[in-house]
N, C-alpha and C positions, 0 to 999 in steps of 0.2 A: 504494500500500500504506500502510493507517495500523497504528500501533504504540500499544500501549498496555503500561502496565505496572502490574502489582498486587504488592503488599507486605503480607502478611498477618504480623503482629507477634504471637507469643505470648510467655506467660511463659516457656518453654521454650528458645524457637524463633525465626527467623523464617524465611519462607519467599519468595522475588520469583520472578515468571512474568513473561514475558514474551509478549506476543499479537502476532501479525502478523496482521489482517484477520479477529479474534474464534479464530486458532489458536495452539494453543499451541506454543511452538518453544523458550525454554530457561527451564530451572525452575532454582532454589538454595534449598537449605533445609541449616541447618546450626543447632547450638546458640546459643542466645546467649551464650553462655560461652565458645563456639570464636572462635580468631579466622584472619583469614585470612592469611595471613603470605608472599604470595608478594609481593615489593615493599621487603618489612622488613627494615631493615640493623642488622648487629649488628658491635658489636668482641667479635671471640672468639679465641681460642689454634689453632694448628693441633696434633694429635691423635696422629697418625701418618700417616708416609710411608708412599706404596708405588710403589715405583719401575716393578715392572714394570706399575703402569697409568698412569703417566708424572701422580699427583695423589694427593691425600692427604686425609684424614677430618679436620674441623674440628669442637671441638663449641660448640652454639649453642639449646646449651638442652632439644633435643628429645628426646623417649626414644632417638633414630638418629645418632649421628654424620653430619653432612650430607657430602656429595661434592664437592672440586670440581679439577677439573683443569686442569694447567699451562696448556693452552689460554683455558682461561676466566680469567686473571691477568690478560688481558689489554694490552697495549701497553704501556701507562702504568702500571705497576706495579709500576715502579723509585720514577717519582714521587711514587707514594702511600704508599709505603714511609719514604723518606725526608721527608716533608711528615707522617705520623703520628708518627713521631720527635718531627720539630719540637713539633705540637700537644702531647704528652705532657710535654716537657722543663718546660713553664711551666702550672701548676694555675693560673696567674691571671690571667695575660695570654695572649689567645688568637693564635695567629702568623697575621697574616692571609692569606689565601689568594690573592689578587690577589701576594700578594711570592713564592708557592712557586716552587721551582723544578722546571724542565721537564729532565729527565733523558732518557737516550738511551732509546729503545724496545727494548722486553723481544723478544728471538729466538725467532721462531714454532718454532725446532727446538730446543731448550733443554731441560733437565732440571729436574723438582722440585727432584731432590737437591739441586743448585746453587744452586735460590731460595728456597727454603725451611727450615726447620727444627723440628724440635719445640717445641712449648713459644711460637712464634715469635706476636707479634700481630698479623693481618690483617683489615680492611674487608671485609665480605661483604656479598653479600645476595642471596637468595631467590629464583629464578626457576622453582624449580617445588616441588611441596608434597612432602611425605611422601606413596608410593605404595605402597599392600603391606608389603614385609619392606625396602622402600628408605624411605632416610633426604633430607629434601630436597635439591635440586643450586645451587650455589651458584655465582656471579660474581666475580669485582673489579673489573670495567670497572659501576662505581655507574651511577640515574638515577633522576632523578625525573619520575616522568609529572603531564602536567596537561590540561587540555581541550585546548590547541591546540599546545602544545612539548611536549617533553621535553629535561630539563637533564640535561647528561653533565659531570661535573667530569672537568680533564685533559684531555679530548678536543680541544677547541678548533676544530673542525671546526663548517660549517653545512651538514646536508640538507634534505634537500626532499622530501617522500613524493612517491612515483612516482606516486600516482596524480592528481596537480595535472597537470594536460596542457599547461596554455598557457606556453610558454616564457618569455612576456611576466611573467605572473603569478608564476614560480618565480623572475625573475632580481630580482624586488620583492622579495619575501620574504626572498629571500638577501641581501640589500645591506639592508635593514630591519634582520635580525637580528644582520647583523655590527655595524649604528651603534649596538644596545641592548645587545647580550650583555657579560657579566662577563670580565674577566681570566681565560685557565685555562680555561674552558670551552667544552663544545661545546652545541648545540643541535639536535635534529631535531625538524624544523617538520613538525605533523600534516595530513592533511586536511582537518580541518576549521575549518584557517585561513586557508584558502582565502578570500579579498577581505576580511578581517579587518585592523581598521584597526590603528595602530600604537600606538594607545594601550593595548587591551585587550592585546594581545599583551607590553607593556611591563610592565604589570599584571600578569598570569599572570608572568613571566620574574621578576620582584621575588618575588613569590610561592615558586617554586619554590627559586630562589636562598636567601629567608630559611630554607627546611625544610631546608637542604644546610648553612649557618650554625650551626643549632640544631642539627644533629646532632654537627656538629663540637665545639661546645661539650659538649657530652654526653659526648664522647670526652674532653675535656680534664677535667671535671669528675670523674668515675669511674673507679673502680679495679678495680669485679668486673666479670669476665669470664668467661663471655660476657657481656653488655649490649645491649640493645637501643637502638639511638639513633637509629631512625627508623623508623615503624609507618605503614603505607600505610592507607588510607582505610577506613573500613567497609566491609561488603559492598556494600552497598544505593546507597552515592556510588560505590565505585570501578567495578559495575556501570553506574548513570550515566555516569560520566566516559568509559565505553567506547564505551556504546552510544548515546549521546544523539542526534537528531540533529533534524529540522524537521518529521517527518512525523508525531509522537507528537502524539497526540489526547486525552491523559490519564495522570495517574501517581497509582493511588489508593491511602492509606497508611490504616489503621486503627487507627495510633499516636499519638498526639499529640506524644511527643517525636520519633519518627523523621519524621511529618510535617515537622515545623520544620525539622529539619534537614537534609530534601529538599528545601524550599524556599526554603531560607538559599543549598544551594550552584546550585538554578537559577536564583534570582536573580542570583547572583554571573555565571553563562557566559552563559545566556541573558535577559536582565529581561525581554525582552516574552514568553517565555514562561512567567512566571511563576503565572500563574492555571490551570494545568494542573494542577498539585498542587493534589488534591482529598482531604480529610480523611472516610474513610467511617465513616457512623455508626451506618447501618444493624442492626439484632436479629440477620439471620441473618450467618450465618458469609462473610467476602468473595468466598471463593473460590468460594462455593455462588453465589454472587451475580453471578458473572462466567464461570460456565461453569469454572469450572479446574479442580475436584474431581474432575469424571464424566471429563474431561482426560486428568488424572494414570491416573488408574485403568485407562483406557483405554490409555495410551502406556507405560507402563512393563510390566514383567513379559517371559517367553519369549518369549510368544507375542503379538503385534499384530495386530489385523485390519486391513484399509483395503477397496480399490474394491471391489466386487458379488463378496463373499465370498473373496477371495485374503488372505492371510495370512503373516507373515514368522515366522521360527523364530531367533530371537538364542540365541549361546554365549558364555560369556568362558572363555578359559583365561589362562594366566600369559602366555603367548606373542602372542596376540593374540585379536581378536575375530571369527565368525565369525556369517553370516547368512543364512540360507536362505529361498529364495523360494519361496513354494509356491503355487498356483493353486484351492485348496481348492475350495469349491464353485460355483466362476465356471462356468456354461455356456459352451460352446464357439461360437465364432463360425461363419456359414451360410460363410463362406469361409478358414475351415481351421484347423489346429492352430496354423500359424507366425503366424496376426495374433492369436491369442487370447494365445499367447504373449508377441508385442512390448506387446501393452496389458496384458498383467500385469504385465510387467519394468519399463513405462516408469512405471505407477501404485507401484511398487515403489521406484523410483528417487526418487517424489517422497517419499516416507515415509523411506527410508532417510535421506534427505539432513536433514531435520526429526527423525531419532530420532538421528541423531549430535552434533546442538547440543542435543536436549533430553537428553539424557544424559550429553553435555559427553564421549565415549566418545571417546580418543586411541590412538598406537599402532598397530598394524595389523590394518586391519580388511580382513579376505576375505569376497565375496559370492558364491553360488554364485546365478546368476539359472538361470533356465528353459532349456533350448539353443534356438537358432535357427541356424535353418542360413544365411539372406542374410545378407551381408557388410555392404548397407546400412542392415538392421537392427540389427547390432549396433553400428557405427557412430551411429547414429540412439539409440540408447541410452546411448553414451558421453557424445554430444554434451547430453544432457540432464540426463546425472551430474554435468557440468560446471557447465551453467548452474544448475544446482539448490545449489551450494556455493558459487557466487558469493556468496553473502548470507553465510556463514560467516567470522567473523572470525578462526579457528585456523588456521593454516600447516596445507596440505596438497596432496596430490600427487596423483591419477588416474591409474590406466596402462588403457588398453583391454583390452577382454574378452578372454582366452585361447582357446589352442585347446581348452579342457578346459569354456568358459564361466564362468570365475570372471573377478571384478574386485579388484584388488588397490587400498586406496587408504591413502597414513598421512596422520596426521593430528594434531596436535600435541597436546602432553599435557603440561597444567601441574599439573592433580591429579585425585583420583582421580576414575572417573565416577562420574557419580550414581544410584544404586541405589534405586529407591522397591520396599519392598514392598508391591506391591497386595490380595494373600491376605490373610485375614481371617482371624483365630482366634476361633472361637468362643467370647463373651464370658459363656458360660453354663456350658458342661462341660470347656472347655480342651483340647479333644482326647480326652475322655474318653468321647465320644458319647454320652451321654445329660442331658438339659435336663431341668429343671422345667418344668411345663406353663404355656405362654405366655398364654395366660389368668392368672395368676398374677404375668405381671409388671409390670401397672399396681400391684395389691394393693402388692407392692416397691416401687414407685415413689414411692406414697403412703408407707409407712412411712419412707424418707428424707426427703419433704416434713416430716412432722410430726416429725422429727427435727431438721432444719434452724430448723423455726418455734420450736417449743415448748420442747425444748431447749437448742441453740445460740443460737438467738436474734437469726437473720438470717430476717428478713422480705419480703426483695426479692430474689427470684435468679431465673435464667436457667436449665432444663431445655432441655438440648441431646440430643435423642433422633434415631430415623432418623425420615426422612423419612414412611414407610407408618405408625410406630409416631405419631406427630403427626398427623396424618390419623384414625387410631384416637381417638385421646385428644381433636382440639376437633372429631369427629364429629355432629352435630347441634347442636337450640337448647338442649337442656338437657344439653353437651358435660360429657364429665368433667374438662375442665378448666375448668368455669364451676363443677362441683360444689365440688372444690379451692378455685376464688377463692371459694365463699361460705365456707366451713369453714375455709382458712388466710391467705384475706386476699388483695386484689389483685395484693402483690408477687408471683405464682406467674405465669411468664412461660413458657411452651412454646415452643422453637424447633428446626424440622426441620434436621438436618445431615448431609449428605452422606457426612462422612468415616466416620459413625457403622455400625458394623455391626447386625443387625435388630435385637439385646438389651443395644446395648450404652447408655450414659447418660454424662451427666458434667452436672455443674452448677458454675454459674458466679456470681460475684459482682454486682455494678453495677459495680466497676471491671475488669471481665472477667476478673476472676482467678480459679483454678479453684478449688473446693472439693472434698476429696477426701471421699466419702462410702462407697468402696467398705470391705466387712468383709473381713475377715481371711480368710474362706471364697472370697471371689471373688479376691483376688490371687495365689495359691496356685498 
């Protein structure tokens, strides 16, 4: 299987797909303005108690009081307690960490009441987003992730990810990590540090160690509260950092500064694969360019099609997600209803498994597949819902099909799913159902050109129309957009796009920044 990933950068926006074998399997698009905050540690006040949910609301900035409970204090959180003391008592000298001290472990049956207080200042951080009418869920057992560790302060502890097999290899690792790691801390070793020598590993552990340093300093420095004093990766790297791994055949950016900076940090994990990052320069739009548009459009929404006309039926409620198989217009097999059924379920199986990373969809999700009455059919179906979530990086569970045919599975949820709307609003009457006649809207077309030229006084831009409406417009040798380039000049660049609905338009600069041309009548 080769992996590919595309990064389509706007002024807005940015958006990363990621391809498995030319398919699309998880998609992120979010403002540029938004940031992602699961990772990010803040000193905040706690808010108020509530006793009988044994945790208490902390605020940390967001419109939601964030959540977090006694459980999640975790162990060490006498000594972080006392060691944040410390660091606050001195604005100028910072107490070093390496001298804190290791305090008795916090009682898994213990009370908020007890440990906490209002008003009181605790080390947070982030481990799932703001969801709905919920406020994010928050920790105090801190860490920092990096390509091949993760630094746990207090812990002091070294693991070994289970999925390293060779005993040989894990008993390295761990005697490696105990002769580098810092005073006070713990460390759990990734997989994919696997036969990684003890340099890079020493590397990365400085690394994470000095962002643990600077946050602390942050906390000494600073008095408002909440405060952020430690912000996890951009989207685009801490997606890298998860997903990265040898099989990847390309990472195409059409940014130049986020280029750099994909390339700054695969240099840094990987150097020989560094010529993978590839900087797209191309006219038309990237995603049109890599298959992702028709993608999107095609995987999101109710309704999904997949094999020889069978079709899935997605619901969200508050409570969970819910998915119906349905056999639409698949002809029935010469030998019988129960095999036309198991190859519906099991092409069902592969989609579902592909629409729950690309929708990033957590929580509990019920499938109602087809009934089958063999035992080793539905069996035969389990065993495939299995292997199909193997490649899924989110913690989750399976149970076998019911007696009723439903499949129960959860599956973790750090923020919300991704919701693409794929419907199109008519970018002519707004839902008003009735258009100018289409014939009419080159004539439009042109009067923004000559608006653009003669006017404003930008000479070189990019018309980004649909696909059929481009095809129209450089139709023949005496195209109307050759008429255009002789009357407003060669800058006048026509490009099909995908995303675009039949009437709709946008123009662009040479620094691909948008220009808004719409009137007052069309935004309405």
């Amino acid at each position: 299987m080769t992996s590919e990933l595309v990064i389509d950068v706007q002024q807005k926006e940015i958006s990363i797909a990621l391809l498995e074998d030319k398919k699309l399997v998880e998609y992120q698009n979010e403002p540029r303005s938004a940031s992602f905050s699961v990772g990010n540690i803040y000193i905040a006040k706690v808010k108020k108690l509530m006793p009988g949910l044994n945790a208490c609301f902390v605020d940390v900035g967001f419109e939601r009081d964030a959540f977090l409970h006694y459980l999640d204090l975790g162990t060490q959180f006498s000594s972080y307690e006392k060691y944040l003391k410390q660091v606050q008592s001195d604005r100028k000298k910072l107490y070093p960490f390496a001298k804190a001290t290791r305090l008795p472990d916090l009682k898994k049956d213990g009370s908020v009441q007890t440990t906490l207080k209002v008003g009181q200042e605790v080390l947070v951080q982030i481990v799932k987003e703001p969801i709905s009418t919920k406020g994010p869920r928050l920790t105090c057992e801190l860490s920092f992730a990096g390509r091949y560790l993760v630094l746990m302060p207090f812990n002091d502890k070294v693991s070994v990810s289970s999925k390293i097999k060779s005993g040989e290899e894990r008993a390295r690792l761990k005697q490696l990590i105990h002769s580098i790691k810092p005073r006070n801390c713990g460390v759990i070793v990734r997989t994919v540090a696997e036969g990684k020598r003890v340099a890079e590993l020493d590397a990365e552990l400085k690394i994470l160690t000095k962002r643990w340093e600077d946050a602390l300093a942050k906390v000494q420095r600073t008095q408002q509260r909440p405060q952020l004093v430690f912000e996890e990766t951009g989207r685009t790297v801490a997606l890298l950092r998860d997903l990265f791994n040898p099989t990847y055949e390309s990472i195409h950016v059409n940014d130049e500064e986020v280029y750099q900076e994909v390339k700054d940090y695969i240099t840094l994990i990987a150097p020989e694969k560094a010529n993978i990052v590839k900087l797209f320069t191309g006219k038309l739009p990237i995603f049109d360019c890599f298959d992702v548009t028709k993608q999107i459009k095609s995987g999101f929404g109710k309704i999904v099609n997949y094999k020889h006309g069978a079709y899935l039926y997605s619901e969200h409620t508050e409570a969970m997600h819910v998915i119906d198989v349905n056999s639409g217009t698949r002809t029935k097999k010469e030998n019988g209803q129960e095999q036309n059924a198991l190859e519906t379920n099991l092409g069902a199986a592969d989609e579902i498994a592909r629409q729950l990373r690309l929708r990033d969809i957590g929580g509990i999700i019920v499938i109602d597949f087809i009934d089958m009455n063999l035992a080793e059919d539905r069996q035969m179906l389990y065993e495939r819902m299995c292997k199909n979530m193997q490649t899924d990086r989110a913690r989750h569970n399976i149970l076998p099909l019911s007696k009723f045919g439903l499949m129960q599975i959860t599956r973790q949820r750090v923020r919300p799913a991704m919701d693409v709307n794929v419907e199109e609003t008519c970018p002519s009457c707004f839902g008003k159902g009735t258009v100018k006649a289409s014939l009419l809207f080159t004539d439009q077309l042109e009067s923004k050109i000559e608006t653009l030229v003669n006017k404003i006084g930008i000479r070189k831009f990019y018309l980004h129309v649909h696909p059929y409406v481009a095809a129209y417009i450089n139709k023949g040798v005496f195209s109307l957009k050759r008429r255009w380039q002789m009357k407003y000049g060669l800058g006048v660049h026509v490009i099909p796009s995908q995303k675009l609905a039949m009437l709709q338009y946008e123009f662009y600069d040479t620094h691909r920044q948008f220009i808004d041309m719409k009137e007052e009548i069309e935004t309405k």
